[in-house]
TORKOL-4160 file (C-alpha; in steps of 0.2 Angstrom, whole numbers, padded with zeros to 4 digits, m for minus):
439
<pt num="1" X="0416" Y="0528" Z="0537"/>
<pt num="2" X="0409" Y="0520" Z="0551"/>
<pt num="3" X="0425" Y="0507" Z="0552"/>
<pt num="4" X="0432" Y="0523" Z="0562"/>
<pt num="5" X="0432" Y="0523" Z="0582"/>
<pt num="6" X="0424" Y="0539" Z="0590"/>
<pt num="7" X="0441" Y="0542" Z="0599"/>
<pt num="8" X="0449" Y="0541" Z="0580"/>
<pt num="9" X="0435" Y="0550" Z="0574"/>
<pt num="10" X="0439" Y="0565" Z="0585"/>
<pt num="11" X="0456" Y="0565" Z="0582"/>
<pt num="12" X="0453" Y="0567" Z="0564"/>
<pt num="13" X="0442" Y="0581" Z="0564"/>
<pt num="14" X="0452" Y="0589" Z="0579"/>
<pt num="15" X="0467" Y="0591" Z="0566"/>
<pt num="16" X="0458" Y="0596" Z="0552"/>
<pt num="17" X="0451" Y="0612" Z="0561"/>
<pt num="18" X="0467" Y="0618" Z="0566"/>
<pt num="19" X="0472" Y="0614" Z="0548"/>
<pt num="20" X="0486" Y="0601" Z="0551"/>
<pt num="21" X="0485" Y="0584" Z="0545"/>
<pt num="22" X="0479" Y="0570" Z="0557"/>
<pt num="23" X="0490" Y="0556" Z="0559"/>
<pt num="24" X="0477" Y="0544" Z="0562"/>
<pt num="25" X="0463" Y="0537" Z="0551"/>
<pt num="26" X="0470" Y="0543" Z="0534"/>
<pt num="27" X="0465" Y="0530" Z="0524"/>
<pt num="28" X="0446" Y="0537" Z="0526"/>
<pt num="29" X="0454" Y="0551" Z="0518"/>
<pt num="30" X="0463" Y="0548" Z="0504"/>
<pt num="31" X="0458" Y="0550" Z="0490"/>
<pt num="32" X="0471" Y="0548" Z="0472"/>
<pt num="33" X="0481" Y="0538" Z="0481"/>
<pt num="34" X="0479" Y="0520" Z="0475"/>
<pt num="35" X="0488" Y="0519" Z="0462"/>
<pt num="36" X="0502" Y="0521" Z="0472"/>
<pt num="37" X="0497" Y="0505" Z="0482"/>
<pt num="38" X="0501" Y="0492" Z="0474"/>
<pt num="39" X="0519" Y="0498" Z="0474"/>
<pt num="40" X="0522" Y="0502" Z="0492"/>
<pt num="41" X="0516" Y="0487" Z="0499"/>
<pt num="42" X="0527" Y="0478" Z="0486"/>
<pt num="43" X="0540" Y="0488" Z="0493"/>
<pt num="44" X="0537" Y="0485" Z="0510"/>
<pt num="45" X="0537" Y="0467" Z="0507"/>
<pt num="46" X="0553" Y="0466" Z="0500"/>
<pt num="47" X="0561" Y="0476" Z="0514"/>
<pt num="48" X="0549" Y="0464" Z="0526"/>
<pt num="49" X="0561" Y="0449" Z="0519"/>
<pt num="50" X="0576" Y="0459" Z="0526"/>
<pt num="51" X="0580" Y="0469" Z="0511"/>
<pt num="52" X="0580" Y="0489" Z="0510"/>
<pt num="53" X="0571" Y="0502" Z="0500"/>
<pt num="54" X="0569" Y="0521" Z="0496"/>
<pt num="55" X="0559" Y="0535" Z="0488"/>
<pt num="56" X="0558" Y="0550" Z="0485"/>
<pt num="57" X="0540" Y="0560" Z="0485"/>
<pt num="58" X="0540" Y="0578" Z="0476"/>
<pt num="59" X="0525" Y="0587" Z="0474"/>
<pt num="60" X="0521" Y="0608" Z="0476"/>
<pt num="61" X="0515" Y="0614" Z="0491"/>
<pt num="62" X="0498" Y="0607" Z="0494"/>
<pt num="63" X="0502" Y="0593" Z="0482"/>
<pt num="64" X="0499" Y="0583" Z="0501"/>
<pt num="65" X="0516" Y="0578" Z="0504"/>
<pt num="66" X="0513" Y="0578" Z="0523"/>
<pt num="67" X="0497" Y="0567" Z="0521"/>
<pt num="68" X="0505" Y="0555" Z="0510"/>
<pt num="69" X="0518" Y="0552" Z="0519"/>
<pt num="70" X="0509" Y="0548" Z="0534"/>
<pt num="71" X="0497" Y="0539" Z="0525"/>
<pt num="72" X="0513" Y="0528" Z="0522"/>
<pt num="73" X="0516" Y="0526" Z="0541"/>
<pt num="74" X="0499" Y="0521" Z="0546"/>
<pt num="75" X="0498" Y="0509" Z="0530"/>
<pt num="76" X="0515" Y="0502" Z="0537"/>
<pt num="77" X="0510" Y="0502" Z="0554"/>
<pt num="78" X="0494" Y="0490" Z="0550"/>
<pt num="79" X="0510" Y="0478" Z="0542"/>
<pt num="80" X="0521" Y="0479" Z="0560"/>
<pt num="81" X="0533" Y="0490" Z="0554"/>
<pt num="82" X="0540" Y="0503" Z="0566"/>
<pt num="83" X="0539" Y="0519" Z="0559"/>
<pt num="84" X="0549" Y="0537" Z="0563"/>
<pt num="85" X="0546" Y="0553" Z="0554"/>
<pt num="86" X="0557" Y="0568" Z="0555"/>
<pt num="87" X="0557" Y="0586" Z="0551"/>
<pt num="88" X="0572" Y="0593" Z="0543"/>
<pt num="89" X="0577" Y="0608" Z="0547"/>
<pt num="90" X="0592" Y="0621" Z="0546"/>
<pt num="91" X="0592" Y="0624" Z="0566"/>
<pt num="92" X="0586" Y="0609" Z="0576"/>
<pt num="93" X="0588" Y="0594" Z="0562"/>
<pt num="94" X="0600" Y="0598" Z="0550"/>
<pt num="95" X="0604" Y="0584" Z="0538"/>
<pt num="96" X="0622" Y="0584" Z="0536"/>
<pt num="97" X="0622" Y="0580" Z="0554"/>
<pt num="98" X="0614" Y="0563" Z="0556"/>
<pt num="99" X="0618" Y="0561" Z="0573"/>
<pt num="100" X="0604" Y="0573" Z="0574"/>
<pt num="101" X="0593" Y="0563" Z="0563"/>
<pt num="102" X="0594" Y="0548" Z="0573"/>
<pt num="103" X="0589" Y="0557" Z="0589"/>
<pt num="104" X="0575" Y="0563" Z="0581"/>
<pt num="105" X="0571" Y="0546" Z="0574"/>
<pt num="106" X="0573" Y="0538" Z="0593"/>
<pt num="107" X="0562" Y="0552" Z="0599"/>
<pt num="108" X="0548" Y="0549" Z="0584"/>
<pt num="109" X="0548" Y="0531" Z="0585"/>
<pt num="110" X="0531" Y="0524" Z="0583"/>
<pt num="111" X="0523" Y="0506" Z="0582"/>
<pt num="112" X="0505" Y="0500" Z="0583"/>
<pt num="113" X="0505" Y="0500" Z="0599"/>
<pt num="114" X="0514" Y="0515" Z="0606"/>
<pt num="115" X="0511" Y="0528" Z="0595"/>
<pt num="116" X="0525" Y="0539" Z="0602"/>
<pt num="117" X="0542" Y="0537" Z="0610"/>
<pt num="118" X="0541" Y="0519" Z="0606"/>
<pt num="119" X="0561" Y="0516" Z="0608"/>
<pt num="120" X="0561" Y="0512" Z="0627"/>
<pt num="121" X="0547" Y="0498" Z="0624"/>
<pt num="122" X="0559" Y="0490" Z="0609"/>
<pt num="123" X="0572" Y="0487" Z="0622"/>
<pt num="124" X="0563" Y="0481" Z="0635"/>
<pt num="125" X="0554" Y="0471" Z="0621"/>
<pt num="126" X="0569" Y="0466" Z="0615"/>
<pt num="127" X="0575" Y="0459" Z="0631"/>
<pt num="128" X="0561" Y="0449" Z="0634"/>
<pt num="129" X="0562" Y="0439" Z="0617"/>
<pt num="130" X="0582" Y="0438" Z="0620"/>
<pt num="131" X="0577" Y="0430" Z="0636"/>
<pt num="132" X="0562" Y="0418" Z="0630"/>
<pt num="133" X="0574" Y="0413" Z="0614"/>
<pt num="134" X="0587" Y="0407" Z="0626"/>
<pt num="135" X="0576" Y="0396" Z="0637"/>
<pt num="136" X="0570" Y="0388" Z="0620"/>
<pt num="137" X="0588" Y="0385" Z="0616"/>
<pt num="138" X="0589" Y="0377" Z="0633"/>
<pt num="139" X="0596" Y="0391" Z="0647"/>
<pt num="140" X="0589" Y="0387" Z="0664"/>
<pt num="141" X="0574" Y="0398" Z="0668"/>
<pt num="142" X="0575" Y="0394" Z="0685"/>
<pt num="143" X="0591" Y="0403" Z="0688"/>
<pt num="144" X="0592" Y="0422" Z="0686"/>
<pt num="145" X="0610" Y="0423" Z="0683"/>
<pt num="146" X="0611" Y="0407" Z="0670"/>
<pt num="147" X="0596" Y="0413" Z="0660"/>
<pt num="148" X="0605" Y="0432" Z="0661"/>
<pt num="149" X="0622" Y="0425" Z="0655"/>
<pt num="150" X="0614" Y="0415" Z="0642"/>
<pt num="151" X="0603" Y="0432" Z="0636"/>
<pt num="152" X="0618" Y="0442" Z="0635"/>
<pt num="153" X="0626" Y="0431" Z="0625"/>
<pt num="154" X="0614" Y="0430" Z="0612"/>
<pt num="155" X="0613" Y="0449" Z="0614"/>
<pt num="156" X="0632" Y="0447" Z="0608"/>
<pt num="157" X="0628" Y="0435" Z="0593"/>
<pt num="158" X="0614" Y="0444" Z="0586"/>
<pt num="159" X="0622" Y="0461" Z="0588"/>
<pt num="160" X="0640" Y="0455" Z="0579"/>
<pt num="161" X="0640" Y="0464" Z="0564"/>
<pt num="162" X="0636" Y="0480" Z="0573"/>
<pt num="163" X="0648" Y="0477" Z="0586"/>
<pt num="164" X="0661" Y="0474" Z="0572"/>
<pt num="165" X="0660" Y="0495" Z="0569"/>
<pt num="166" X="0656" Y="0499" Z="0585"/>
<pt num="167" X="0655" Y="0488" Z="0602"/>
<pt num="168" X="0648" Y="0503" Z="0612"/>
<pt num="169" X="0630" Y="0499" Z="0606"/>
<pt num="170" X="0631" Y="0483" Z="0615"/>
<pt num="171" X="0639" Y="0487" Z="0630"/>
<pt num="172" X="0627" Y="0501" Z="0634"/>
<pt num="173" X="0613" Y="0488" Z="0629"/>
<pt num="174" X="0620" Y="0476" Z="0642"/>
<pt num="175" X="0624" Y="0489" Z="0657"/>
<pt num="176" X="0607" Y="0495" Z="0654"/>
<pt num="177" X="0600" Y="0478" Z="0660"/>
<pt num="178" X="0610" Y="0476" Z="0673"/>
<pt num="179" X="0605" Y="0493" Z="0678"/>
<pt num="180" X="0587" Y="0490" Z="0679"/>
<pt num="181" X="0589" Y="0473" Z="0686"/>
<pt num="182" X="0600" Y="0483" Z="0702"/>
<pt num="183" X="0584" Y="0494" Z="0702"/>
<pt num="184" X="0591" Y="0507" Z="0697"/>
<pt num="185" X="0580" Y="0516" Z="0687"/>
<pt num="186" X="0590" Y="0535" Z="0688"/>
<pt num="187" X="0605" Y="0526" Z="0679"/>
<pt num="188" X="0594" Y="0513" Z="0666"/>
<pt num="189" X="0587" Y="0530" Z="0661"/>
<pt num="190" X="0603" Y="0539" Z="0656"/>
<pt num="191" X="0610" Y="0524" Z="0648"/>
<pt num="192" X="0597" Y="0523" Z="0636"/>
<pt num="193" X="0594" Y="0543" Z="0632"/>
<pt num="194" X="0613" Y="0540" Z="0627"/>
<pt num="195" X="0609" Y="0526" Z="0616"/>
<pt num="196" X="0593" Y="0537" Z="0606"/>
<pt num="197" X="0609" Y="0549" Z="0605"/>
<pt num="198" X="0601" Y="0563" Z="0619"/>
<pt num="199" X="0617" Y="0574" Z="0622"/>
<pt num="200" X="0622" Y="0580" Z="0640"/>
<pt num="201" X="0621" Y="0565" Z="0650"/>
<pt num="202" X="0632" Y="0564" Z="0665"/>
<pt num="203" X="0648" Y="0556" Z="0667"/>
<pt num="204" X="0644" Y="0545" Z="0682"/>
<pt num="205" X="0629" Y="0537" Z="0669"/>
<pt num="206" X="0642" Y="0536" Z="0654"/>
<pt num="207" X="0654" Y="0528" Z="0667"/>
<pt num="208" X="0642" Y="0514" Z="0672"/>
<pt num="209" X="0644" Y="0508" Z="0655"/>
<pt num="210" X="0662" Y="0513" Z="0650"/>
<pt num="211" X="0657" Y="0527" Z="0637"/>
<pt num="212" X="0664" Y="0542" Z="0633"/>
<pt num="213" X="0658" Y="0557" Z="0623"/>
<pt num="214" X="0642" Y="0558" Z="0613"/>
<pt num="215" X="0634" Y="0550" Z="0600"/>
<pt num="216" X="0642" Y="0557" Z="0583"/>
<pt num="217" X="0638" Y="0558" Z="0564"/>
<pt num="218" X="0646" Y="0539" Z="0562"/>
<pt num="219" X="0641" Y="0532" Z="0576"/>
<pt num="220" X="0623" Y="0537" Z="0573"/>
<pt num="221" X="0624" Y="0524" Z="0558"/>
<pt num="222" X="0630" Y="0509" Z="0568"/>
<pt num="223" X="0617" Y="0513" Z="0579"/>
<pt num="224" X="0604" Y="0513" Z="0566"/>
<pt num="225" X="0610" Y="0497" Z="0562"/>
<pt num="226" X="0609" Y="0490" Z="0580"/>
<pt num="227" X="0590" Y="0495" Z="0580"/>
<pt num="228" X="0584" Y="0488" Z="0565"/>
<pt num="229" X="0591" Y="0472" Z="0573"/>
<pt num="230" X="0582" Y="0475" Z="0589"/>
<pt num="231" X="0565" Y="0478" Z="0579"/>
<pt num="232" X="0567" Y="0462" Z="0569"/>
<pt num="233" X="0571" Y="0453" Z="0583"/>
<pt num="234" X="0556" Y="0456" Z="0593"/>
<pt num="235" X="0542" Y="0454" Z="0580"/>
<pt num="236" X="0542" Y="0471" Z="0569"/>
<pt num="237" X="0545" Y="0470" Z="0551"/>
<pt num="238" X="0554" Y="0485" Z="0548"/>
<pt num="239" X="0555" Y="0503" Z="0550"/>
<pt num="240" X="0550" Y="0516" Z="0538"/>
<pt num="241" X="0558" Y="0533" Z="0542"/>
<pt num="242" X="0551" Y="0549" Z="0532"/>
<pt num="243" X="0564" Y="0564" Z="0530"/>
<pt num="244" X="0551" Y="0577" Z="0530"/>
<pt num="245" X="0553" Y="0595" Z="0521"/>
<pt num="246" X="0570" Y="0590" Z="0515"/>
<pt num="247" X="0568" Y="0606" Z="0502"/>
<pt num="248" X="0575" Y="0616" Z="0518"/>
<pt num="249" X="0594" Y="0612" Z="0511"/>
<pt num="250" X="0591" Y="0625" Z="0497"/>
<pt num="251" X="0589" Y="0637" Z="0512"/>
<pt num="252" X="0604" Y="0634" Z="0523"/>
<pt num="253" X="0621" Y="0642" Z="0518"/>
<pt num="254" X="0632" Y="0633" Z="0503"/>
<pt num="255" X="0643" Y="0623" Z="0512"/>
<pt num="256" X="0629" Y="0617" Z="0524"/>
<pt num="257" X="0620" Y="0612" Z="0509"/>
<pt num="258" X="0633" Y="0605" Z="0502"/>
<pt num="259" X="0636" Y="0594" Z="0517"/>
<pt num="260" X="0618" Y="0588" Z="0519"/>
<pt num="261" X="0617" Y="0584" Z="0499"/>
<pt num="262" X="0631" Y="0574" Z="0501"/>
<pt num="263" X="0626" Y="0565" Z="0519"/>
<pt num="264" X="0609" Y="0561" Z="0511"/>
<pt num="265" X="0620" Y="0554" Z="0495"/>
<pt num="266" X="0629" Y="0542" Z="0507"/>
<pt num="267" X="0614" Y="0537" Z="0517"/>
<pt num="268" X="0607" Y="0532" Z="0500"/>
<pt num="269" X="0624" Y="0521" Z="0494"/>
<pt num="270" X="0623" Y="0514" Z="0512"/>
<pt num="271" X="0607" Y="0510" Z="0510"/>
<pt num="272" X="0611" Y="0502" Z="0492"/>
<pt num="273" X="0623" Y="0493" Z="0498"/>
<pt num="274" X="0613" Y="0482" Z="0510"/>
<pt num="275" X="0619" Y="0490" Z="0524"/>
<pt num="276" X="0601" Y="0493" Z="0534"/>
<pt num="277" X="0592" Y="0478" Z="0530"/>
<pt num="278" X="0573" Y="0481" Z="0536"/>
<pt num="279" X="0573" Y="0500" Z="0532"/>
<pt num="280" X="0563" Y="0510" Z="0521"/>
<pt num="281" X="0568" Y="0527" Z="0518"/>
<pt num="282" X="0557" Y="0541" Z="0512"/>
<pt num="283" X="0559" Y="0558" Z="0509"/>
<pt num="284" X="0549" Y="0573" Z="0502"/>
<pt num="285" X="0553" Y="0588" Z="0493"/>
<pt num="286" X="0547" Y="0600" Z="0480"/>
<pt num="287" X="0550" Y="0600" Z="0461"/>
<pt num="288" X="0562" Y="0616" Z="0464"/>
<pt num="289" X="0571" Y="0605" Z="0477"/>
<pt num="290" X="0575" Y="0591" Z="0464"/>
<pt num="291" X="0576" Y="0601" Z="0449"/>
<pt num="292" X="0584" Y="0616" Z="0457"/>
<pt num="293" X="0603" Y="0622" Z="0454"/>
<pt num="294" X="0602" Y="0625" Z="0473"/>
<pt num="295" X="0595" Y="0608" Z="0475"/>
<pt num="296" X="0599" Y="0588" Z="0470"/>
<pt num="297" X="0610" Y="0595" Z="0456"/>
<pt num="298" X="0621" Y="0605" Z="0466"/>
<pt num="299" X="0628" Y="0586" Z="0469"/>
<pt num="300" X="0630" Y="0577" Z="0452"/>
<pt num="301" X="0631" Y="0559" Z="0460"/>
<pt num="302" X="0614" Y="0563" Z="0468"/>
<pt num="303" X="0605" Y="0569" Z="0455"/>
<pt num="304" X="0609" Y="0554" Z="0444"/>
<pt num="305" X="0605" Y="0542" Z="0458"/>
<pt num="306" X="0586" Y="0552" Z="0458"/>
<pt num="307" X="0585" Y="0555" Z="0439"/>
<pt num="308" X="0567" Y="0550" Z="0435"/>
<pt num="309" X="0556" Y="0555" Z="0419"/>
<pt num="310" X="0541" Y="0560" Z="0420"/>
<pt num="311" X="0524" Y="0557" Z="0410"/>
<pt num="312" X="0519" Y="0576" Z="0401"/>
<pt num="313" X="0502" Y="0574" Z="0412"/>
<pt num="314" X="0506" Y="0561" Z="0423"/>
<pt num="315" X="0496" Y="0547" Z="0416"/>
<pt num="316" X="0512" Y="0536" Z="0415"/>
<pt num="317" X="0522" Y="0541" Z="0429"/>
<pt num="318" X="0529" Y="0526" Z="0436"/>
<pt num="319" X="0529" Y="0523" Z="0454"/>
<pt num="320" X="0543" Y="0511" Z="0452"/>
<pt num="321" X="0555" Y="0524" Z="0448"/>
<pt num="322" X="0566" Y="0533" Z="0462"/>
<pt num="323" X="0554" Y="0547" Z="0463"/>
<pt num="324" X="0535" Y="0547" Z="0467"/>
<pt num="325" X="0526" Y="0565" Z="0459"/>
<pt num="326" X="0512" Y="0567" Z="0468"/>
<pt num="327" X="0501" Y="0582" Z="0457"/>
<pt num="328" X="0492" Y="0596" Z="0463"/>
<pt num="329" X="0473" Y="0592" Z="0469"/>
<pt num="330" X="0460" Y="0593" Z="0456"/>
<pt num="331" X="0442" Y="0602" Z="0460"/>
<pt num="332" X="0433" Y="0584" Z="0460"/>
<pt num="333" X="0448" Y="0577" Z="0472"/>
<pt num="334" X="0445" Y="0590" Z="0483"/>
<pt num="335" X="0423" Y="0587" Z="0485"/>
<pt num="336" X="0427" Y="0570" Z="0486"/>
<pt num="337" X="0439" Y="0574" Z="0501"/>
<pt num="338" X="0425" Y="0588" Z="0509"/>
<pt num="339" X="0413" Y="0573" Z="0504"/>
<pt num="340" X="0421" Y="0561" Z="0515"/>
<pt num="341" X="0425" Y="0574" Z="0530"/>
<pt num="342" X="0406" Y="0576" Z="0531"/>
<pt num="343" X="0402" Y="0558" Z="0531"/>
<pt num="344" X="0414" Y="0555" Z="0547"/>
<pt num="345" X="0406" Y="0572" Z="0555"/>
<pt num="346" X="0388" Y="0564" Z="0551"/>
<pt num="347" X="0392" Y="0547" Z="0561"/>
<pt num="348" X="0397" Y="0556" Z="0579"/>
<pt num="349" X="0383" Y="0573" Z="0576"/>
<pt num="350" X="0368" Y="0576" Z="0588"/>
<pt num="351" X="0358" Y="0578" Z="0571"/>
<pt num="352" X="0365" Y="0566" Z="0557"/>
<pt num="353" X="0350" Y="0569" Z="0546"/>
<pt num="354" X="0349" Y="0587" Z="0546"/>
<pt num="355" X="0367" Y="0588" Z="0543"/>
<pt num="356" X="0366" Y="0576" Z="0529"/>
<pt num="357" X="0353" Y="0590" Z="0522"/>
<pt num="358" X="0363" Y="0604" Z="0525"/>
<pt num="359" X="0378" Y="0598" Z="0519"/>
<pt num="360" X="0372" Y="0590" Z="0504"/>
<pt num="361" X="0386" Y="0589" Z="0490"/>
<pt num="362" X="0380" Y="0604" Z="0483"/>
<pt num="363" X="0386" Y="0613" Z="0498"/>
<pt num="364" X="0403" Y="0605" Z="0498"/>
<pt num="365" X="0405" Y="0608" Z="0480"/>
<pt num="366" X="0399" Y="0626" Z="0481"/>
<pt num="367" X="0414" Y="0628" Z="0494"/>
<pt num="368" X="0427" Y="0620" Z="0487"/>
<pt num="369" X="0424" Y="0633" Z="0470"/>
<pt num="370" X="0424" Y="0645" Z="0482"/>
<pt num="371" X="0441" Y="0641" Z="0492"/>
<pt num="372" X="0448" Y="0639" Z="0476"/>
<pt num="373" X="0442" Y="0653" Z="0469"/>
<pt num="374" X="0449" Y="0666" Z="0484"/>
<pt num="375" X="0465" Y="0657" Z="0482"/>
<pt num="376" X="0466" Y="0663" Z="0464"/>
<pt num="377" X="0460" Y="0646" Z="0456"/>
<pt num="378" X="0476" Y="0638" Z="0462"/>
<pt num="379" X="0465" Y="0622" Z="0468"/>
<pt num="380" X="0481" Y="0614" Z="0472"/>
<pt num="381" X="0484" Y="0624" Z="0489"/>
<pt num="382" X="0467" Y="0624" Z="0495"/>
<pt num="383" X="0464" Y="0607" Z="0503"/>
<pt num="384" X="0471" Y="0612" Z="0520"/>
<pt num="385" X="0459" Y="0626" Z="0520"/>
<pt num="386" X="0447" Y="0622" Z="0512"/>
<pt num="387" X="0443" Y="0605" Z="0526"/>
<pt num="388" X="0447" Y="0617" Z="0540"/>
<pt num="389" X="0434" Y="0628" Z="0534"/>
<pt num="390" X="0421" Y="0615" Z="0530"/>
<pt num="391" X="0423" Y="0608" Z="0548"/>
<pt num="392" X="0426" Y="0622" Z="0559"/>
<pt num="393" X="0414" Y="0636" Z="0549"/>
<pt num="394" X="0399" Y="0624" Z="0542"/>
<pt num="395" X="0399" Y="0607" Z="0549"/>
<pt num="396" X="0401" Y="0614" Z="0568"/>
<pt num="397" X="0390" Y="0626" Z="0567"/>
<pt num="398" X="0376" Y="0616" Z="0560"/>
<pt num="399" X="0378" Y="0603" Z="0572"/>
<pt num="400" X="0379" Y="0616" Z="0587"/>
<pt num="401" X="0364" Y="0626" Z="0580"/>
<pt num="402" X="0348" Y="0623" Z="0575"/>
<pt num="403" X="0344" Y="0639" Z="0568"/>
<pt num="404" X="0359" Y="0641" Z="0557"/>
<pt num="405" X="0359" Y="0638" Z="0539"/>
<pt num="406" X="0372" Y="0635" Z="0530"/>
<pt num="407" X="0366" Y="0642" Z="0513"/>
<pt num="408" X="0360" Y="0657" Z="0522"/>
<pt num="409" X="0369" Y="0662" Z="0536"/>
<pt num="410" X="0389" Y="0655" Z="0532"/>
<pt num="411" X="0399" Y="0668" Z="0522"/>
<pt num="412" X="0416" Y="0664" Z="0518"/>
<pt num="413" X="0431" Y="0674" Z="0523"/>
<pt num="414" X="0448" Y="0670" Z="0521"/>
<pt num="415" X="0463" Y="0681" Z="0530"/>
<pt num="416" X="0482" Y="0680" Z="0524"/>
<pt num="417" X="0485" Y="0676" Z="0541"/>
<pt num="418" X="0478" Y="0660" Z="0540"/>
<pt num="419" X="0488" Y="0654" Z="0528"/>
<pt num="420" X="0504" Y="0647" Z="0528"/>
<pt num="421" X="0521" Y="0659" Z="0522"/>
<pt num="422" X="0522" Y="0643" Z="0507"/>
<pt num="423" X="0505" Y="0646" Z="0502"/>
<pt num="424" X="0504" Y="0666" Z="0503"/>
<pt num="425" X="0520" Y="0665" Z="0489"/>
<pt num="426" X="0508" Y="0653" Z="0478"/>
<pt num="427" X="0495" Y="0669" Z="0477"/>
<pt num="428" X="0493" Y="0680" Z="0464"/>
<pt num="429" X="0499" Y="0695" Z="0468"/>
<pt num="430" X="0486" Y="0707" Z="0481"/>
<pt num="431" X="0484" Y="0720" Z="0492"/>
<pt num="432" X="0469" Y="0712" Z="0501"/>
<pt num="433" X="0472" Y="0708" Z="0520"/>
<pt num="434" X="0455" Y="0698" Z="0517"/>
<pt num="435" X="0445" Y="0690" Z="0506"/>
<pt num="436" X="0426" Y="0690" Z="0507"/>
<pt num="437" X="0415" Y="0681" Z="0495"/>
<pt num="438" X="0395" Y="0678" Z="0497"/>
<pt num="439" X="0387" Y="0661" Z="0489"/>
């Protein structure tokens, strides 16, 4: 584990206590996940080389839908694709308005090397390799306004077959430019909020590049389009945008639903067709979700388009197949997990040794029965608590104190508050507001 760097290693373990999953470093975490590999990268080549690609991940709550997901984004990251994850949801991201997808994309974007709010430094990005491209084709560098003529011309060129939908994209691009070279910075800013599709921008900012309105469902597709040009353009190999917790539609009224299943039904055709070349979709749901009658089959045309078959116990599942299952976490998945958390703690601990000692795997696996065993055997929901208890109650506290022992003085309580409303409805039924178990 020692490939991670402290500041990594912090961040790691910082998520794990307050039982969210990090969104750095995961590949010293996962664990049942490499025979997937082979796949993804495949597939990320392919949309690399200017094709497109989706997925869909399913798996129960706990499965680690989350993690794999991000795992996905880092993995692409590492190959220079940007990537964009987005939370659906009924109130703030609903599905079957994509305008509001694609703001959230803007707002998410990540690369390697600005791991939030990334789209301002595509543009600018962008510019600069429009600019170096025309002086290798032979503009004169020596002239502002020649070298900005013959920039904007390549804009034009390269942003044709977006422009034949919708010419806004590149006139707010160019009055952007010629905003920031004016200096002024109040009106470059508004021009490009407009663009990631930010509602509420003045008049007087729309005016400066002869726009009206608001971005909208249609035009949030032409605008997709334009970016995926931007980020080829200027070195990146893609984008991979997750649609996280899609399962969300089955909860929103019937002709919301409806809408969404069919918006993600053309966004798959659209995406088929060769319409966004360099994007690799990915979304994750749970089996009710895609085998529901308030799910995919609400919408005969989607559910064929997802219709995968299964292996009986997952031996032959085929990650090839529209659908990736990922299967509830085993007892031995999950000490390799808390076997792996430990190792990282070890490298950045006052007293590696001693919490080597403590910690042995007998310990690990004695909690991991435990967690699993307070949570009514159901293995599968425990990882999240299961890490946040190995580093916040055991691994912590032996490094903090050297009078605590672990066998002796942890005991193991778990509270119905602590977990999450999804993993309270996997519990058998009880009336216990806490569970207390001794080693």
């Amino acid at each position: 584990m020692s490939n991670l760097s402290p500041q990594r290693r912090l961040e790691v373990l910082d998520a794990l206590r307050r039982g969210t999953v990090p969104r750095r470093g995961l590949d010293a975490l996962a664990v049942g996940l490499s025979k997937f590999e082979n796949v993804l990268d495949e597939t990320l080549s392919h949309v690399a080389a200017g094709q497109s690609g989706f997925k869909a991940v399913r798996g129960d709550y706990g499965c680690g839908k989350t993690f794999f997901a991000r795992w996905l984004q880092e993995r692409a990251k590492q190959k220079s694709f940007a990537v964009a994850e987005v939370q659906i949801s009924e109130t703030e991201t609903p599905l079957h308005r994509l305008e509001t997808v694609y703001r959230r994309l803007i707002e998410h974007l990540s690369t390697s090397t600005c791991e939030s709010g990334a789209f301002r430094s595509v543009v600018d990005g962008w510019f600069y390799t429009l600019e170096e491209d025309a002086i290798a084709a032979g503009a004169d560098a020596s002239s502002p306004n020649k070298l900005f003529e013959a920039a904007d011309a390549l804009m034009e060129k390269r942003l044709a077959t977006v422009s034949k939908t919708s010419a806004t994209f590149a006139a707010v691009l160019r009055a952007y430019r010629r905003t920031i070279q004016a200096g002024d910075v109040g009106t470059a800013d508004g021009l490009l909020a407009w663009l990631g599709g930010q509602p509420n921008v003045a008049a007087s900012i729309k005016r400066a590049a002869q726009i009206k309105g608001d971005v909208d469902h249609f035009t949030a597709l032409n605008f997709l389009q334009g970016l995926l040009v931007m980020l080829r353009d200027s070195g990146h190999a893609g984008l991979v945008l997750v649609l996280d917790e899609i399962e969300t539609l089955q909860r929103v009224r019937s002709d919301a639903r409806e809408k969404g299943l069919n918006a993600l039904r053309q966004f798959i055709d659209e995406i088929d067709s060769g319409r966004f070349p360099g994007l690799f979709l990915v979304i994750t749901g749970t089996p009710t979700f895609f085998d529901g009658q308030q799910g995919v089959k609400k919408l005969a045309p989607l559910a064929q388009r997802l219709a995968t078959d299964f292996d009986e116990d997952g031996r032959f599942d085929n990650p090839r197949a529209p659908q990736l299952r990922l299967l509830p976490f085993q007892r031995e998945n999950l000490v390799e997990v808390g076997r792996r958390v430990r190792d990282i703690f070890a490298e950045g601990c006052h007293d590696k040794a001693r919490l080597l000692t403590q910690a042995d795997d007998d310990l690990i696996q004695r909690l991991a029965e435990r967690v699993g065993g307070a949570l009514g055997n159901r293995t599968g929901i425990a990882p999240r608590i299961f890490l946040k208890k190995l580093v916040a109650d055991v691994l912590d506290r032996i490094d903090q104190f050297p009078e605590f022992d672990a066998a002796r003085d942890y005991k193991l309580t778990l509270r119905m508050n602590e977990l999450t409303e999804e993993e309270q409805a996997q519990l058998p039924a009880s009336s216990a507001d806490e569970i207390k178990l001794e080693w």
